[in-house]
N, C-alpha and C positions, 0 to 999 in steps of 0.2 A: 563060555557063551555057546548056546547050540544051535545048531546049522538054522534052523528057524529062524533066529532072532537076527543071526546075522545075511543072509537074506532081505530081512524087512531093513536091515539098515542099510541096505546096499541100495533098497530099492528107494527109500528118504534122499538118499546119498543124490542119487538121479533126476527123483524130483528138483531137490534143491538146485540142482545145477541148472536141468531144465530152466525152471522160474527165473534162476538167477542171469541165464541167457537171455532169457524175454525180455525181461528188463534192462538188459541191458541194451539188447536192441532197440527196444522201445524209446528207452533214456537217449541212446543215439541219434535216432528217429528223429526225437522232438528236438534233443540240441542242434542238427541237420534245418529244422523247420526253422527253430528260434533264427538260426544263422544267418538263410535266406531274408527271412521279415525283415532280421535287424539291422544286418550289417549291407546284405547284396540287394534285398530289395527296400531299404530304407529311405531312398529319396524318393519312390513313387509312394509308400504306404503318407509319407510327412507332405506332399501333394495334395491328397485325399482327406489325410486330418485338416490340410488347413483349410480344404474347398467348403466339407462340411460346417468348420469354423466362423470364415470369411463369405458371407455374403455381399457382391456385387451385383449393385443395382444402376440402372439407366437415369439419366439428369435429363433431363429434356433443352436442348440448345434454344438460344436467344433467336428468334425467327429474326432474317437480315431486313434493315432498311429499307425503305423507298422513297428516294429524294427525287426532289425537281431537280431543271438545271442549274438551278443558283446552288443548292445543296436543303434548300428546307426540308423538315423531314413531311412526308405525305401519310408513312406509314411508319410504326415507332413499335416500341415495346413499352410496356410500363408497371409497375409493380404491382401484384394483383394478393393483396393479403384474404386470406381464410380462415373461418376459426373450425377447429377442430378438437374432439372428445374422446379420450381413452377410455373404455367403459371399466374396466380395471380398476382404473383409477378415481373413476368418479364415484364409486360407491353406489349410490343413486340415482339412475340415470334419467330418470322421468324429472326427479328432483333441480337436474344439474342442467338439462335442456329447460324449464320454466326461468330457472333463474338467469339464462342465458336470454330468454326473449324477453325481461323487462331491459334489457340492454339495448339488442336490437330487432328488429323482424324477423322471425323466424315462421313459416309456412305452414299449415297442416302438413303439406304434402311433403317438406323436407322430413318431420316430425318421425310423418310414417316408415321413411324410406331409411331415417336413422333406427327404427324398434325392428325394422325385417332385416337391418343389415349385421345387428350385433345378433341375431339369431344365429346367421348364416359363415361369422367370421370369428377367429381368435379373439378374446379378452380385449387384449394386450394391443389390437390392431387400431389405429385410429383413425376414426369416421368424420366426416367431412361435414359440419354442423350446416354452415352454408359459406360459398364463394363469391369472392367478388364485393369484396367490405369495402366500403370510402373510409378513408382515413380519420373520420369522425370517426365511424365505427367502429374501425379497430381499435382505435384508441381509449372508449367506453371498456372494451375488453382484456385490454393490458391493464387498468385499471381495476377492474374489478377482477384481477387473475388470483390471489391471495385468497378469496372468497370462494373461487370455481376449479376445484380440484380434477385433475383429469382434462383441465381445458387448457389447448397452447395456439398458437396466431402461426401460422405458416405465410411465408413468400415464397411465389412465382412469378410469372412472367405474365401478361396477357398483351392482347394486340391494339393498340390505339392508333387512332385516328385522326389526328390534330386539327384536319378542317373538317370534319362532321360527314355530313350527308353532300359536303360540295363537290368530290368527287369521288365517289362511293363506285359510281358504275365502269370509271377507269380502272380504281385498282381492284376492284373486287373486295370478294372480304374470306374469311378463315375459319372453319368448323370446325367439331369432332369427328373423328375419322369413322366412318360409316363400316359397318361389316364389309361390303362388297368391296372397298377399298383397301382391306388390309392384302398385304401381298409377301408377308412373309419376315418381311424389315420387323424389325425389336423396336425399334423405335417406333413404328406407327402403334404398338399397343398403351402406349403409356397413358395413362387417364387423363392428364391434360395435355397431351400434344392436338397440337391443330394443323390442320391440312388448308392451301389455298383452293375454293370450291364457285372461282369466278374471275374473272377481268384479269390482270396484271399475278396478283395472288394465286391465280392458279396458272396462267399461265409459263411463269418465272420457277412455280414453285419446289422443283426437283435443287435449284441454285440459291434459294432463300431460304430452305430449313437448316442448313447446316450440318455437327455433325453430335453426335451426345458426348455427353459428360460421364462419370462413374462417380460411385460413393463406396467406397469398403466398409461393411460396416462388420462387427461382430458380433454372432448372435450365440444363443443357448441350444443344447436339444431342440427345446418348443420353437423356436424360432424367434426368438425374442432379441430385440435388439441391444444388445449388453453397448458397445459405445462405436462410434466412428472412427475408423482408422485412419482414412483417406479421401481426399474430393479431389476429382480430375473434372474444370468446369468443362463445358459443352463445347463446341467449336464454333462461333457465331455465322449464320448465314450470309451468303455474299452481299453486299450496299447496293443495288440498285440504282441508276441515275435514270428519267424519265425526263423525254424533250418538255415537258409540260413546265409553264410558268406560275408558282402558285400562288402568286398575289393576281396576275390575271386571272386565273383561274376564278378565283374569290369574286371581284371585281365581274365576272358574268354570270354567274351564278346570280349574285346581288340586282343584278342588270334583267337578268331574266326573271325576279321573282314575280315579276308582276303578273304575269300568265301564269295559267296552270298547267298546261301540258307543251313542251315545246324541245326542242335540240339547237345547239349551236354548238359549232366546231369554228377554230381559227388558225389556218397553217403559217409557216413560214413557207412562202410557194419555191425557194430555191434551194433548202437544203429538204424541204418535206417532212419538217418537225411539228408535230402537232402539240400548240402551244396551249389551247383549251379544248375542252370536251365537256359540254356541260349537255344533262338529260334530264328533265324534269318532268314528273315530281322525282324524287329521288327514295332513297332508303336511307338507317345509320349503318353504317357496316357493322360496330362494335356490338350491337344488338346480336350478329350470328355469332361473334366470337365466345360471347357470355354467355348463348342460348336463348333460342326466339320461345316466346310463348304462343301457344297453338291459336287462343285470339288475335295477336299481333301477326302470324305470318297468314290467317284471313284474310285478315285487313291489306292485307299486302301482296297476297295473290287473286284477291278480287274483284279491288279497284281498278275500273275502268279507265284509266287513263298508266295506267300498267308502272308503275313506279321501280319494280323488278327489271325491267326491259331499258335496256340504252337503246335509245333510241337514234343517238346519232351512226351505228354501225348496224342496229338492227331493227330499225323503224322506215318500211318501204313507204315511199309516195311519188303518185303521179308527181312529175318532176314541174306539170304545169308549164307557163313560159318560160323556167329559166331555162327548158331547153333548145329553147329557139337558137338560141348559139350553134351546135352542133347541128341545124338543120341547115343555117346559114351557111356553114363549112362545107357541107357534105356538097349543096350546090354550088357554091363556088367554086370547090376542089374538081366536080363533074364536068361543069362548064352549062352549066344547066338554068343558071341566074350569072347574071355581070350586077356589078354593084346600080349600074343604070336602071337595069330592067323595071319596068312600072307595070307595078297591078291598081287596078281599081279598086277598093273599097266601098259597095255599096249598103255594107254592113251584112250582107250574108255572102255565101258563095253554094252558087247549083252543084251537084254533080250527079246527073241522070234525073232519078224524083225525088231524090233524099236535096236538103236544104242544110246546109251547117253558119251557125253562127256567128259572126264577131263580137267579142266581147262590147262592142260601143254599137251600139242598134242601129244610129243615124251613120255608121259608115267614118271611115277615115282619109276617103278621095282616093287620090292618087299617092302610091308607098312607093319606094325606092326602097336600098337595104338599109341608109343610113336611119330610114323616120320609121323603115316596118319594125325594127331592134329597140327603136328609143320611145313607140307607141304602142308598142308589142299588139300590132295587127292581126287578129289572126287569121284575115283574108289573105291578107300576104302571103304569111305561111301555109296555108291549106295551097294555095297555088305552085310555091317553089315544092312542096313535100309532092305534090301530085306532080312535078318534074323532075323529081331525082328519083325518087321510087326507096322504095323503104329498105330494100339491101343497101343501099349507096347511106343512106342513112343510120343502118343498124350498123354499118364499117366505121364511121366515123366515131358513134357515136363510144362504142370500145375501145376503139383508141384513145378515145378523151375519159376513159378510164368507170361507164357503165358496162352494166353484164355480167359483171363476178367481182369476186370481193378486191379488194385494194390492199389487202393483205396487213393488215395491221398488228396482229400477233397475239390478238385478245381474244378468245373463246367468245361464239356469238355473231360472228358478223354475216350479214347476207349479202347475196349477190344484185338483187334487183331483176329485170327482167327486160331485154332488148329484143323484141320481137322482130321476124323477117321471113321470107318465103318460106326456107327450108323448116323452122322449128315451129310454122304454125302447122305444116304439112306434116311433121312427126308427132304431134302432141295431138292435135286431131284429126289428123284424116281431111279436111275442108280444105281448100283453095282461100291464100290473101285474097281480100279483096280492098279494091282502090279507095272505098271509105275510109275504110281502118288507117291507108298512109295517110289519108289528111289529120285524123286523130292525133297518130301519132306524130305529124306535125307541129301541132302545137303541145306536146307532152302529154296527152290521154290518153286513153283506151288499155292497151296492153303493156305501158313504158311503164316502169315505175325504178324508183332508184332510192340511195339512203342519204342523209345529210352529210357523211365522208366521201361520198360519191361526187356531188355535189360540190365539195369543196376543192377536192381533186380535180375536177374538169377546171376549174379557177385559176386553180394552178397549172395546170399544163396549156391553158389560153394566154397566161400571160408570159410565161415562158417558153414557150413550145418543144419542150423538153418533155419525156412519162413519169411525172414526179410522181412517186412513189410516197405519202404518208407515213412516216415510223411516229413511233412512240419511246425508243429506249437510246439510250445513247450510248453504245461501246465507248465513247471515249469519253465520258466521264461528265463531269460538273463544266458549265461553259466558261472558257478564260475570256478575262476582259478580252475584249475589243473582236469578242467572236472566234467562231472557228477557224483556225489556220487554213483544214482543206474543208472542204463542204463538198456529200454525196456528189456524185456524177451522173446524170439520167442520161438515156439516151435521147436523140430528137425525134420527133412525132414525125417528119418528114409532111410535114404541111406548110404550105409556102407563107411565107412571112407576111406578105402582102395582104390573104385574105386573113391569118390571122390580127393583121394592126386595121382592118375594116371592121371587122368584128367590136374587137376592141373599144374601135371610135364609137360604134352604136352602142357600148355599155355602158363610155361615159358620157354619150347624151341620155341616156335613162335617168340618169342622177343632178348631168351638169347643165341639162340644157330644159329652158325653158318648155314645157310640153312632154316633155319625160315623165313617164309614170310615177317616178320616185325624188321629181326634184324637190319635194316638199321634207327629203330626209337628206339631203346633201349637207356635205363637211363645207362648214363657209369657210374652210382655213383652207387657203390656194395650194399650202405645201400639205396641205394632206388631203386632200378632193379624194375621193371613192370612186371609182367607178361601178355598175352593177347590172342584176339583172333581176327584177322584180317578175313574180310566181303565183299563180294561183288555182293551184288541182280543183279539181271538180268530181265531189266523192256521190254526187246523187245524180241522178237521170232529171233532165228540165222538161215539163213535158211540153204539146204543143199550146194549151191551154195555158199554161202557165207564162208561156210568154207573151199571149197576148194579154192576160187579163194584167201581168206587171209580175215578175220573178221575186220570191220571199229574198230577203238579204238577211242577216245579222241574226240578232237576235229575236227574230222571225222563225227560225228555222232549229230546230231541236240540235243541239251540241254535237251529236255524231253526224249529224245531215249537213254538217255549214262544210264551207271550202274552206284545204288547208289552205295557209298565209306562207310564203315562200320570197326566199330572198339571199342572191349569190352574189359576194362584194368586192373588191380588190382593190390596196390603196399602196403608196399612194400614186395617183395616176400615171404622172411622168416618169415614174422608174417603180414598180409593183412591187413589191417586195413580201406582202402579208394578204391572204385572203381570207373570209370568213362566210357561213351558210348557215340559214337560220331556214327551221322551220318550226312553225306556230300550228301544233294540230288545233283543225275547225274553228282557224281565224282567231283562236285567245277570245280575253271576254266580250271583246264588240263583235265577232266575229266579219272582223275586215278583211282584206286581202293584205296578198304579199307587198305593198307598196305602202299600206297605212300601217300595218301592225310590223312586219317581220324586218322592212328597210329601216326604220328609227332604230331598234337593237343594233341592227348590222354596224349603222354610224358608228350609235355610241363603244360597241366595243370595238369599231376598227381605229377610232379615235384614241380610243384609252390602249390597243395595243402598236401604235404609231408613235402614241407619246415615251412609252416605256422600248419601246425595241427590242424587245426581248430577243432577236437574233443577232445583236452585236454589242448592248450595253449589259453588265452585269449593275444591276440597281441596287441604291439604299434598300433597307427596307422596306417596305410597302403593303399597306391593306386596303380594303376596299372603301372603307368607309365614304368614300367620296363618289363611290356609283352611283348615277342617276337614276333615276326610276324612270324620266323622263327628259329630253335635251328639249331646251325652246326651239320650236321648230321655225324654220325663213318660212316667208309669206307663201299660203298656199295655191296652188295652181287651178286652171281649169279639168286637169288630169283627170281621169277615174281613181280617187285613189285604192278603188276596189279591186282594180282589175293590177296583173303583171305583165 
């Protein structure tokens, strides 16, 4: 072999070895990697495969109850079936939607929103035909399922309302969760979760939605759901107990239908449970939970008698007579009237050139405090109000719970408005002047208050405690024979004395012959009322109009009449329940607080005396037996116009 040849084989020799190193390191290398994958990083690679694998998705939790005291449900859940369309599946999809609406109604507008959605989604995805079938409906579609390839019936949840529109503006009601509203929660994005977006429902609702469920499902690369692995259900929302009675309830609702626009509230004046709330007209809640149509929430935000609006926490009104009470107080507590004191009545009252009227033309003589309260004088009052002076009046009359809200715990509520030296001098720059406290003597001018207000002051007269109104009850569902402890208020520190004066002039309103209101008196001894008949004055009288004779009723165009007002509390000898009714623009005769809004008062202070909802837990009970109307005892010579 010559030097040449052996050379070139030295030099193969080298390569090879070379190469056969590379690879070998290389071979090292990758057994080194495999190692790592396999063995030392093998529980996090088998993590990843399985996360890709295992898709977990959100359940949407059963939104919590809202019961009355007895336990009835106010607010529920209930099964909410859908039909829905795999496009995938259906082959034809124009074809598969037709044959679906000889079934049931299906929309143009769902129609279109199904052709843009299968543009914009996987196959395989399935779109939402329409929501919210009655069990007729579904049932047509489980029927004809053999026939509708690609179509399947889903259940969910949705929110019911078992008394309707009767108390709608207590609990509020429940949407879809608006963009501004999301805040990061997984749970608010889910296509049908609903949010509380009013009353009780939104107030409660951080403690009512509960907590989610999970589904494991298994999908493919595409994301296709190959099968279920696993369901962890939802966590249900906290049960709600509300002091509310929901056969009362029912029972004033029924009571009130006869007017069209009006509020009534009913407390328990000792523990401060508010046992009705009715505001009419009303709304359905179920309507937002399904989705309002743009003609329907019209209708509903531009009816003039505001049906959107609870009116018993957010409906302001001249408080009218019923606040003669608080005017009576303020000068007794002064020293400024003694129950003796006599004014004159000669049906007006001078002060300087101005002339202010009492509601009875020809004058009601000689008033004391027992017959100025039970004839609701307003010479009276203009005399004692132009004695105490309107701070001594605006103290009391916050105490007895106007001025700011009463704090009820529902989104919505206003304060009213108690005017006096200091905040006419902040808000505008002018000096009180001594007309305005006569005004505001008999509840005019700058006074206005809410129908919880109203009921409140009822309650802290017959107790003389600061009872406080709630709505919810920490301790639960009410045990027979009442609550063990009942709230504790503090006292008003107003002497007993003028408040049981007071008092006695409320139940000559009702009990005593000449009383504005005895033509609505309880003829049952054991449940007698006492009260205080109302009647705001929403238009200017001019001077012409009183001499030629003042329009009344239905005289006077609907926004121009006076509201009807009326604050009650039974039963007499030992109070236990109050209740306040206002009747905007006097209802359909357009009467006053003593013809139109005292009858109500009766019949529900009747029907919640008979049931006791603060110490008896009752049969069952529905309204069906509410009066439209109580035959009323022989009428008086009263105004029954005036409060």
């Amino acid at each position: 072999m010559s030097a040449r040849e052996n050379n070139r084989q030295k030099l193969l020799t080298r390569r090879a070895a070379l190469l056969a190193g590379g690879q070998a390191v290389l071979g090292g290398a990758l057994a080194a990697r495999m190692y790592q994958l396999q063995i030392l990083d093998r529980d996090k690679y088998a993590v990843m495969a399985e996360e890709n694998r295992i898709s977990v998705r959100l359940l949407t939790p059963p939104r919590g109850r809202i019961l009355d005291r007895f336990g009835a449900a106010l607010a529920d859940n209930r099964p909410n079936y859908r039909v829905v369309v795999v496009p995938e599946q259906a082959g034809n999809l124009e074809g598969t939607l037709n044959a679906i609406a000889k079934l049931i109604e299906v929309a143009e507008a769902d129609r279109r929103r199904i052709m843009r959605d299968v543009q914009r989604k996987h196959a395989f995805v399935p779109l939402v035909v329409r929501a919210n079938l009655s069990w007729q409906e579904m049932a047509r579609i489980e029927v004809a399922m053999p026939e509708l390839p690609g179509v399947a019936i889903e259940q969910g949840l949705i929110r019911e309302y078992p008394y309707g529109t009767g108390a709608s503006h207590v609990l509020g009601y429940v949407a879809p969760v608006s963009e501004k509203e999301l805040t990061g929660d997984p749970l608010l994005e889910l296509p049908d979760f609903r949010i509380g977006k009013n009353g009780v429902e939104k107030a409660l609702d951080p403690q009512l939605r509960g907590g989610a469920g999970t589904s494991q499902v298994e999908v493919n690369a595409f994301g296709r759901v190959v099968r279920e692995i696993a369901t962890t259900p939802g966590q249900p929302g906290r049960e709600i107990v509300l002091s509310l009675d929901a056969a009362l309830q029912e029972f004033v609702v029924k009571r009130c239908s006869v007017e069209q626009s009006l509020s009534c509230v009913v407390l328990d004046a000792l523990t401060g449970d508010v046992l009705a709330m009715v505001s009419s007209p009303s709304f359905d809640p179920t309507q937002f939970a399904t989705g309002l149509t743009p003609a329907l929430w019209q209708e509903l935000s531009t009816d003039p008698r505001n049906p959107l609006t609870d009116k018993v926490i957010a409906g302001v009104y001249p408080p009218g007579s019923t606040f003669k009470p608080v005017v009576a107080l303020a000068a007794l507590e002064a020293g400024a009237m003694t129950p003796d004191t006599s004014v004159g009545c000669p049906g007006y009252f001078s002060l300087g050139n101005a002339t202010f009227h009492c509601w009875r033309k020809e004058g009601h003589g000689a008033m004391r405090l027992h017959d100025g309260i039970k004839k609701s004088c307003d010479v009276y009052f203009y005399e004692t109000a132009r004695r105490v002076g309107i701070d001594r009046i605006a103290a009391m009359a916050r105490k007895l719970g106007f001025g700011s809200p009463v704090g009820l715990d529902i989104p919505g509520e206003r304060g009213g408005t108690i005017p006096d030296r200091e905040r006419q001098a902040a808000l505008t720059g002018v000096a009180w002047q001594p007309g305005e406290t006569l005004i505001a003597g008999i509840g005019q001018g700058s006074v206005t208050a809410t129908p919880i207000q109203l009921a409140t002051m009822a309650a802290r007269l017959v107790t003389g405690r600061a009872v406080v109104p709630r709505l919810f009850r920490p301790e639960g569902r009410l045990a027979p024979g009442g609550d063990v402890r009942t709230p504790s208020f503090p006292e008003l520190g107003i002497n007993p004395r003028w408040l049981a004066l007071v008092l006695d002039g409320m139940n000559a309103v009702v009990n005593e012959q000449g009383g504005t209101a005895y033509a609505a008196r309880i003829t049952d001894p054991a449940m007698a009322m006492g009260g205080k008949s109302g009647t705001s004055q929403v238009r200017r009288i001019s001077a012409a109009e009183r001499e030629h004779g003042i329009r009344k009723g239905t005289a006077v165009p609907w926004k121009e009449r006076d509201h009807a007002l009326f604050i009650s509390f039974g039963p007499v000898n030992a109070p236990r329940y109050v209740c306040a009714v206002v009747v905007e623009h006097g209802g359909e005769s357009g009467g006053g607080g003593s013809a139109v809004a005292a009858p109500i008062c009766r019949d529900v202070l009747t029907e919640t005396q008979k049931r006791d909802p603060a110490r008896r837990v009752p049969q069952p009970a529905i309204a069906e037996n509410a009066p439209a109307t109580q035959s009323a005892p022989p009428p008086t010579r009263s105004d029954p116009r005036r409060g």
